[in-house]
C-alpha positions as CSV (number, residue, x, y, z in Angstrom):
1,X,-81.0,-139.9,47.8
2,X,-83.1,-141.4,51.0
3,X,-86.6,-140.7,50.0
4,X,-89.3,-141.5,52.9
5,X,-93.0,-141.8,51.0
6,X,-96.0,-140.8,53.4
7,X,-98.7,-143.3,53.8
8,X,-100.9,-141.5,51.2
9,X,-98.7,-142.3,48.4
10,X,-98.9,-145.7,46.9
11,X,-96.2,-147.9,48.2
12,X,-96.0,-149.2,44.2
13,X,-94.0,-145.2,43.9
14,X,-90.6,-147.0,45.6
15,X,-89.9,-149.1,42.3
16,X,-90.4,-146.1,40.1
17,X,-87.7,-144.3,41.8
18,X,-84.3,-146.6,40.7
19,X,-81.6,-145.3,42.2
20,X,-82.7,-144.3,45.4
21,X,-83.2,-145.5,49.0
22,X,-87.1,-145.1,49.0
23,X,-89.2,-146.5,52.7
24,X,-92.6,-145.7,53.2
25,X,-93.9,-144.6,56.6
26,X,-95.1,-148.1,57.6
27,X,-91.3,-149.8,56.7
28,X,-90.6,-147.4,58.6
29,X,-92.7,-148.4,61.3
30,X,-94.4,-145.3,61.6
31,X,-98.1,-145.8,60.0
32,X,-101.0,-144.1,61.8
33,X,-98.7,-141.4,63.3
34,X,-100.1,-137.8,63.0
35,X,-98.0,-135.3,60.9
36,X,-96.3,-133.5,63.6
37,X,-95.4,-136.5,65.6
38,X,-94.3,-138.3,62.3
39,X,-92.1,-135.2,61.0
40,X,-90.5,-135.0,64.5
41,X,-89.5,-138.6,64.4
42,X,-88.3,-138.4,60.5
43,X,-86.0,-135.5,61.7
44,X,-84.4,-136.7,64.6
45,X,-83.8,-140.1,62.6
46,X,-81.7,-137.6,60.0
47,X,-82.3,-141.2,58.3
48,X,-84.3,-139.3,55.1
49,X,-83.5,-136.4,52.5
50,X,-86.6,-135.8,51.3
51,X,-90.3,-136.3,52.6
52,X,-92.8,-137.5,49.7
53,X,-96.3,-136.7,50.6
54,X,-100.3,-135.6,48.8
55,X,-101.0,-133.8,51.8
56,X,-101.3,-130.2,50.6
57,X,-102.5,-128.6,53.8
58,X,-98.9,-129.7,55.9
59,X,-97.2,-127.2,55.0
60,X,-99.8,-124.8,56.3
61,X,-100.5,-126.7,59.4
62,X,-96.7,-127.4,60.9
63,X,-93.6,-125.2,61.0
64,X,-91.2,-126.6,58.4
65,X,-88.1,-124.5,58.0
66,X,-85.2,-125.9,60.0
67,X,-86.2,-129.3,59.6
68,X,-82.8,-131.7,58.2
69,X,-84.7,-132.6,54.9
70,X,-87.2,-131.2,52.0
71,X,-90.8,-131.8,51.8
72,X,-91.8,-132.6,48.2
73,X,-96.3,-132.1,47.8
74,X,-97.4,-134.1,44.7
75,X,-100.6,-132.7,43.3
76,X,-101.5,-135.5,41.1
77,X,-105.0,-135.9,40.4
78,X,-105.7,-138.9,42.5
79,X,-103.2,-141.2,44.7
80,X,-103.5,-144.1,42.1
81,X,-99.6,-144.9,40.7
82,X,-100.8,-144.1,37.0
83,X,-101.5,-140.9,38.6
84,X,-98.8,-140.3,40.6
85,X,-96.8,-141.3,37.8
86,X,-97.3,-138.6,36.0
87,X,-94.9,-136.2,37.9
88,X,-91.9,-138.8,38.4
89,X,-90.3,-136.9,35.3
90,X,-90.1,-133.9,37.1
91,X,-89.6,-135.1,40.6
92,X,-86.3,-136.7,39.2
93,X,-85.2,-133.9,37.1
94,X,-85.5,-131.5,40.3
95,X,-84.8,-134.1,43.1
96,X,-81.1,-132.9,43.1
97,X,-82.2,-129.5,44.0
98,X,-84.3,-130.1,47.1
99,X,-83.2,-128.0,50.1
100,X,-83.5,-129.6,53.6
101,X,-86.4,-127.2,55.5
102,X,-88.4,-126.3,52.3
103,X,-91.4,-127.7,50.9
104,X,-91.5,-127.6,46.9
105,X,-94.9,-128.3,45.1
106,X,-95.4,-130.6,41.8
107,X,-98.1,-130.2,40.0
108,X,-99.8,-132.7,37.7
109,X,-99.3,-132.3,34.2
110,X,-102.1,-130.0,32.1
């Protein structure tokens, strides 16, 4: 899977991903780029399969069905890896069932 991680996740997230092509927005040469500019350039690169962000107002701010890959919201408690961390178990139990043009929410652990 070709996993893109948005510049509010911690770059650390690629290596605890094995066995998946994981960028971040600033490989990517993207960083600083606005949402709707930056989802318009991840879908006309149709280089990603999935869209990894924290931002939990995008998907009330831009139109998102039709786009060539899923958007996956972590709601981790902070941005911090040992945070994010937390939902890798069920990001990679799921990551198989993300839809291009939907968004799919993961909640931190309770």
């Amino acid at each position: 899977m070709r996993i893109l991680l948005d510049e509010c996740v911690d770059a650390n997230l690629r290596r605890e991903l094995p066995g998946h092509e994981v960028w971040t927005v600033g490989y990517a040469g993207w960083a600083g780029i606005k949402n709707g500019k930056l989802l318009c350039l991840i879908a006309d690169s149709r280089q990603f399969d999935v869209f990894v962000t924290m931002d939990k107002n995008l998907p009330l701010q831009h139109q998102l069905a039709g786009l060539p890959f899923a958007i996956v919201v972590l709601r981790a408690t902070s941005n911090k890896i040992s945070a994010v961390r937390l939902l890798l178990p069920e990001f990679l139990l799921r990551i198989h069932e993300f839809q291009p043009g939907h968004v799919y929410f993961l909640n931190a652990p309770v």
